[in-house]
N, CA, C and O atoms as CSV, one atom per row, in Angstrom:
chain,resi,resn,atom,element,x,y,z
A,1,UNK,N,N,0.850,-1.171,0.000
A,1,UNK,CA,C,0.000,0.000,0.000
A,1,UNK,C,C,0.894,1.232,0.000
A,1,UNK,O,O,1.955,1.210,0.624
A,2,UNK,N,N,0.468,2.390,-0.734
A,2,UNK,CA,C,1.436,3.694,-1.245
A,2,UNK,C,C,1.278,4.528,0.430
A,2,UNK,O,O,0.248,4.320,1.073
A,3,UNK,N,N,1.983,5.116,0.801
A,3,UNK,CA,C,1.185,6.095,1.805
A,3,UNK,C,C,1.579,7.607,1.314
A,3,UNK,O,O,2.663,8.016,0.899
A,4,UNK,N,N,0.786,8.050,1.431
A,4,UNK,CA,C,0.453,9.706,0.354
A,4,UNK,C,C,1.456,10.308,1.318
A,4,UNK,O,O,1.603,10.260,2.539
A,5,UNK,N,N,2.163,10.958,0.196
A,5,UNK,CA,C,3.201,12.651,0.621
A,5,UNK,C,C,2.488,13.378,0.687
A,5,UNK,O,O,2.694,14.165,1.611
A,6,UNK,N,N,1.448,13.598,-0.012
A,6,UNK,CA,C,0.416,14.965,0.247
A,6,UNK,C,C,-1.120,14.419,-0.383
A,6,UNK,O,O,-1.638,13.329,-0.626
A,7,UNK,N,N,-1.478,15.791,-0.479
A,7,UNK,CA,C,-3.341,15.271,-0.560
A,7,UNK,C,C,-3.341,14.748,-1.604
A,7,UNK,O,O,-2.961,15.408,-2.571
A,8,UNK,N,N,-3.761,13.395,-1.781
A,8,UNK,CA,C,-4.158,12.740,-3.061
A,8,UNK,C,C,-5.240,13.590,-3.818
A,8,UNK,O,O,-6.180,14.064,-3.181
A,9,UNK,N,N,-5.146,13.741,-4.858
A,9,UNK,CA,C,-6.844,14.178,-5.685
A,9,UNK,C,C,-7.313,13.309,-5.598
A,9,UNK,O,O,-6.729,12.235,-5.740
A,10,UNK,N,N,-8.705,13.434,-5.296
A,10,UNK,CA,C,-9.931,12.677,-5.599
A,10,UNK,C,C,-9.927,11.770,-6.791
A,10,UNK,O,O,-9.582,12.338,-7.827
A,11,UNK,N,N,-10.210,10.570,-6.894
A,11,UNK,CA,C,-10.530,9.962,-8.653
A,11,UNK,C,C,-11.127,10.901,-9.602
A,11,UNK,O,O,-12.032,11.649,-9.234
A,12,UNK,N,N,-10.704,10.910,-10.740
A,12,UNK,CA,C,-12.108,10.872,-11.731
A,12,UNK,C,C,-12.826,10.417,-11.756
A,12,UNK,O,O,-12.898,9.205,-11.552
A,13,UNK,N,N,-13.890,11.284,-12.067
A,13,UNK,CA,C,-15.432,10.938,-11.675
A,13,UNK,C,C,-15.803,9.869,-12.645
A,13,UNK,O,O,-16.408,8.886,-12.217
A,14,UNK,N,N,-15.394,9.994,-14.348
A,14,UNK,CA,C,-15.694,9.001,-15.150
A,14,UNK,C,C,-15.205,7.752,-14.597
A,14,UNK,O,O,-15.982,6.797,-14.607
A,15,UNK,N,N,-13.826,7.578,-14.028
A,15,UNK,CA,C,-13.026,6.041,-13.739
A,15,UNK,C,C,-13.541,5.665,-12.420
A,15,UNK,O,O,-12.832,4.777,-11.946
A,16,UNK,N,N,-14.619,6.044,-11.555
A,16,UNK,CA,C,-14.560,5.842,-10.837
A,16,UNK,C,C,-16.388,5.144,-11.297
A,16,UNK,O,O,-16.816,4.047,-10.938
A,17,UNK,N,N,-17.089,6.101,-12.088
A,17,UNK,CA,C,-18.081,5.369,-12.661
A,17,UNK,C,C,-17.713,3.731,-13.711
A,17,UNK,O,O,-18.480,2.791,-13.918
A,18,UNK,N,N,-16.578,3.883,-14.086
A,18,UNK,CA,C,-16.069,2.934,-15.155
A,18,UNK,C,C,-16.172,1.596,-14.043
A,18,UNK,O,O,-16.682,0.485,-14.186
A,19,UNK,N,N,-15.544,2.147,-13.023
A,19,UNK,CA,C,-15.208,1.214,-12.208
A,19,UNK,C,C,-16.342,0.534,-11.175
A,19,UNK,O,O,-16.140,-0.423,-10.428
A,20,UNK,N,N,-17.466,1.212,-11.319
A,20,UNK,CA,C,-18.853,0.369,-10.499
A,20,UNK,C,C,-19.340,0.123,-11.174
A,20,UNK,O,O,-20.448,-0.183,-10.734
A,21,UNK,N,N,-19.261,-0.086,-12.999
A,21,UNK,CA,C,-20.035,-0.885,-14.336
A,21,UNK,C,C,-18.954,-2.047,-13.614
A,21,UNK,O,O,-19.260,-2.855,-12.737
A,22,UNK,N,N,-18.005,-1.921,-14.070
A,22,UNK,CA,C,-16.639,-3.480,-13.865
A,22,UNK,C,C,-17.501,-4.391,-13.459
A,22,UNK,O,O,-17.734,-5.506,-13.925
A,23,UNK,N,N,-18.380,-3.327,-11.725
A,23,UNK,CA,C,-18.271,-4.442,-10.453
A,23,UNK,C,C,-19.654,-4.743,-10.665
A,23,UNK,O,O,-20.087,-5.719,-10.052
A,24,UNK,N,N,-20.395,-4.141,-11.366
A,24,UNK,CA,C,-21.684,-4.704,-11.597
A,24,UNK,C,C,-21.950,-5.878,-12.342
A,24,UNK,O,O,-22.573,-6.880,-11.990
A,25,UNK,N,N,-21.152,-5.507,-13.892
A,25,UNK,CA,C,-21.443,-6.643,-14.884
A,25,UNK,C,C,-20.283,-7.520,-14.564
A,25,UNK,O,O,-20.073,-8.280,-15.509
A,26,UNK,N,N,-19.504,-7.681,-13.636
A,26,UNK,CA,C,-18.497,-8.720,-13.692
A,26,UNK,C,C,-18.544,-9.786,-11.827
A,26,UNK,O,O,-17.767,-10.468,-11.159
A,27,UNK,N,N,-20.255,-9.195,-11.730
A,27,UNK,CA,C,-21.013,-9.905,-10.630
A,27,UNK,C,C,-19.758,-9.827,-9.694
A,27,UNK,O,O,-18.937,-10.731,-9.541
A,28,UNK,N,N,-19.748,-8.734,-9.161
A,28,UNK,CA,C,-18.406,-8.398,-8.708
A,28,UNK,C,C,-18.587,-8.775,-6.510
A,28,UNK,O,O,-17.643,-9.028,-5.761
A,29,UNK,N,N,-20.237,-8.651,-6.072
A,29,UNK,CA,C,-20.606,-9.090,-5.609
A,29,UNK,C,C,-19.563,-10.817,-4.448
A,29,UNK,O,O,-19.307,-11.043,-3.266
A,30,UNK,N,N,-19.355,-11.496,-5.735
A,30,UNK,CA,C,-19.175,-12.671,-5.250
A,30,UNK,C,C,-17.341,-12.820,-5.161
A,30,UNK,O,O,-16.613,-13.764,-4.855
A,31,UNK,N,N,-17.067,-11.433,-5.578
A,31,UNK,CA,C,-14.890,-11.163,-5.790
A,31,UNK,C,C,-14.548,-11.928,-4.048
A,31,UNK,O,O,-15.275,-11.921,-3.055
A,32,UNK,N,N,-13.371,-12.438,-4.215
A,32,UNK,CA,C,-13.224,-12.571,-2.964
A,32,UNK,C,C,-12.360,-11.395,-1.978
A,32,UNK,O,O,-12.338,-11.322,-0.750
A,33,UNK,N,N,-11.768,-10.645,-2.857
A,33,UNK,CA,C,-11.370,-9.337,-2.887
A,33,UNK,C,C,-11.860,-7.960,-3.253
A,33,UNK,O,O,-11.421,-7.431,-4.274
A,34,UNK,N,N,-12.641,-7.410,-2.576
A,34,UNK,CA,C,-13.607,-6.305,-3.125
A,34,UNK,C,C,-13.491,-5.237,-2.254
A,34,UNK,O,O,-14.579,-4.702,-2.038
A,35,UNK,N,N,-12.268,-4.591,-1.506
A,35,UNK,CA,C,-12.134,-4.328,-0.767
A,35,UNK,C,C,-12.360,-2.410,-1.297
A,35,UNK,O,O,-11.657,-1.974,-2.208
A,36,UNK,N,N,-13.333,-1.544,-0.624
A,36,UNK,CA,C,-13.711,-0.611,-0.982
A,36,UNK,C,C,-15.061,-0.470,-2.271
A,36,UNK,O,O,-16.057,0.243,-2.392
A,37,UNK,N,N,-14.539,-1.374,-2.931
A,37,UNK,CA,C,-15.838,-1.604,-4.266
A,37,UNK,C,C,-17.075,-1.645,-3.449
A,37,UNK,O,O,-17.511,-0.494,-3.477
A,38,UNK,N,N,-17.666,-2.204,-2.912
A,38,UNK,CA,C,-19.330,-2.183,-2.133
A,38,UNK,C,C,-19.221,-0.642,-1.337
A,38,UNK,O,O,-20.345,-0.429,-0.883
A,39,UNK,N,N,-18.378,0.411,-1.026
A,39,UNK,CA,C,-19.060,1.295,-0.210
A,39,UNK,C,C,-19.295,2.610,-1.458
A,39,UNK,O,O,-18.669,2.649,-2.517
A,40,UNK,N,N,-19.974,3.266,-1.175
A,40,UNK,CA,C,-20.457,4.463,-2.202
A,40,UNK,C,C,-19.664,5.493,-2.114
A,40,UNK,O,O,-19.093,6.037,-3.059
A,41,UNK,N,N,-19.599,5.829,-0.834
A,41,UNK,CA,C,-18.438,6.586,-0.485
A,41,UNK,C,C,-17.028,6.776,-0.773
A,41,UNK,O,O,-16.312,7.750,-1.007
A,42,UNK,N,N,-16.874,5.577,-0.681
A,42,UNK,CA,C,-15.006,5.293,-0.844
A,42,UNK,C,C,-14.613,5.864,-2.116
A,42,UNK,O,O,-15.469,6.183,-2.941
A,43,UNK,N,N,-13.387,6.011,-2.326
A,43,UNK,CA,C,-12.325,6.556,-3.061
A,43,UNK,C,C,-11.708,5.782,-3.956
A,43,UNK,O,O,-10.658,5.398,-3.441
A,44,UNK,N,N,-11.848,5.300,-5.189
A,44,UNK,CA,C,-10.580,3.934,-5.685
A,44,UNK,C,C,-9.528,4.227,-5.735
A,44,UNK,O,O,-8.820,3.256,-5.999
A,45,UNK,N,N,-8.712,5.607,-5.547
A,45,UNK,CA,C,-7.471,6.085,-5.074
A,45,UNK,C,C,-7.493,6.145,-3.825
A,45,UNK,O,O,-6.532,5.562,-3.324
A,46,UNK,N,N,-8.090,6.542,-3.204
A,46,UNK,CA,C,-7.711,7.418,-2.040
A,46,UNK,C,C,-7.678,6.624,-0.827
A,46,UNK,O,O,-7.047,6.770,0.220
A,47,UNK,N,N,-8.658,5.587,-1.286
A,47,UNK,CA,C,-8.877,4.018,-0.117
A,47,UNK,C,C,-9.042,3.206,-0.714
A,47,UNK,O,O,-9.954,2.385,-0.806
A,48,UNK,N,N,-7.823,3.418,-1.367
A,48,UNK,CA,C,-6.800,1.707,-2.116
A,48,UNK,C,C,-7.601,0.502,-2.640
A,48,UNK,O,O,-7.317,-0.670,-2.390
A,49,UNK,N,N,-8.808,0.991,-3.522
A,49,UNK,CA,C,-9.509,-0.299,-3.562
A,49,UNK,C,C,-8.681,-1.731,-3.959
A,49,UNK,O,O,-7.554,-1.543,-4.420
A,50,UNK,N,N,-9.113,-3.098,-3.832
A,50,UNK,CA,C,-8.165,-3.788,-4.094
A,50,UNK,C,C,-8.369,-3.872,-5.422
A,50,UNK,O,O,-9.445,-3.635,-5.971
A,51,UNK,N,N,-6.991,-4.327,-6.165
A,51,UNK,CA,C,-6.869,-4.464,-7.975
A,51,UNK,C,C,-6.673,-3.325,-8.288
A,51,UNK,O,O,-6.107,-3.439,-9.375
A,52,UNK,N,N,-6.799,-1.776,-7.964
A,52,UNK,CA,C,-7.096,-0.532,-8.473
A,52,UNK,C,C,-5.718,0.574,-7.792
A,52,UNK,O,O,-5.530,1.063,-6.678
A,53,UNK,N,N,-4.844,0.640,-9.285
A,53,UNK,CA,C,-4.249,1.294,-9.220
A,53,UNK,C,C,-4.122,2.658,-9.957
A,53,UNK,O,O,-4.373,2.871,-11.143
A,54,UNK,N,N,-3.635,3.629,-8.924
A,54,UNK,CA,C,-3.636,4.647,-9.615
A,54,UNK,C,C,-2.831,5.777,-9.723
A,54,UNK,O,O,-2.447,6.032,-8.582
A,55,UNK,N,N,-2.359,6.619,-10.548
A,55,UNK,CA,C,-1.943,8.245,-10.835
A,55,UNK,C,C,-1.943,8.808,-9.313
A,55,UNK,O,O,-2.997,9.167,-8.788
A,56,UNK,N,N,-1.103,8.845,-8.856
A,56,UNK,CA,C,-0.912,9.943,-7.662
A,56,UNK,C,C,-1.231,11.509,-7.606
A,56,UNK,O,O,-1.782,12.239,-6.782
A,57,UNK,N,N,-0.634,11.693,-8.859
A,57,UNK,CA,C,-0.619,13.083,-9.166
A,57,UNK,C,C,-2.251,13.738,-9.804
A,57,UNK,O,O,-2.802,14.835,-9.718
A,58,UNK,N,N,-2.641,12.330,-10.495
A,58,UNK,CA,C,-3.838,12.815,-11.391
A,58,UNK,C,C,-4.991,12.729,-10.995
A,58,UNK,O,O,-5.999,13.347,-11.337
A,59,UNK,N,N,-4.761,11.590,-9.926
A,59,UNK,CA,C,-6.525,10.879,-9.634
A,59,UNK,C,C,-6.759,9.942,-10.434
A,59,UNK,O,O,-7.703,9.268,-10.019
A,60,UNK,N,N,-6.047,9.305,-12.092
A,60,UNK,CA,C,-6.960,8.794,-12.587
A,60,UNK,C,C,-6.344,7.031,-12.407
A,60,UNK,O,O,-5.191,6.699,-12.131
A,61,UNK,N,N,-7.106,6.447,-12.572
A,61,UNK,CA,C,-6.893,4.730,-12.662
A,61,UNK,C,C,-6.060,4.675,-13.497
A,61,UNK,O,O,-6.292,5.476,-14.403
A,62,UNK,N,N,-4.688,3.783,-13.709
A,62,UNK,CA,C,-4.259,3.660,-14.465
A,62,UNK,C,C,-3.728,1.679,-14.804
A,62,UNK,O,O,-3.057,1.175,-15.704
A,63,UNK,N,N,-4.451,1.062,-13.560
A,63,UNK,CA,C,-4.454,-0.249,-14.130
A,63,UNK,C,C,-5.845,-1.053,-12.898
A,63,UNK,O,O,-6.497,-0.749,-11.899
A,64,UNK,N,N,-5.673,-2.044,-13.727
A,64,UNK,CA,C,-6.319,-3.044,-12.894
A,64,UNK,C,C,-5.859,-4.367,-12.297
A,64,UNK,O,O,-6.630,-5.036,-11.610
């Protein structure tokens, strides 16, 4: 896990929508690793979802 030098930006709003289609159509539900994906709230940068890496500088996802 990264631990931030300074304030992370927020995700993008699109990759962060990209990223609750993933968990929908890929019955994401049953992952045995889904760590942040089920809360609405959470951050996929900011609270490290699991699989979801990202741009420090940018906010945006840059793998899975």
């Amino acid at each position: 896990m990264r631990v931030p030098q300074q304030e992370d930006p927020p995700t993008f709003v699109l990759d962060k929508e990209a990223l609750r289609e993933i968990f929908r159509s890929a019955d994401g539900q049953r992952w045995a690793y889904k760590k942040g994906w089920t809360d609405d709230e959470s951050d996929p940068c900011k609270d490290a979802w699991s699989g979801v890496t990202c741009n420090a500088t940018t906010g945006r996802v840059i793998a899975l």
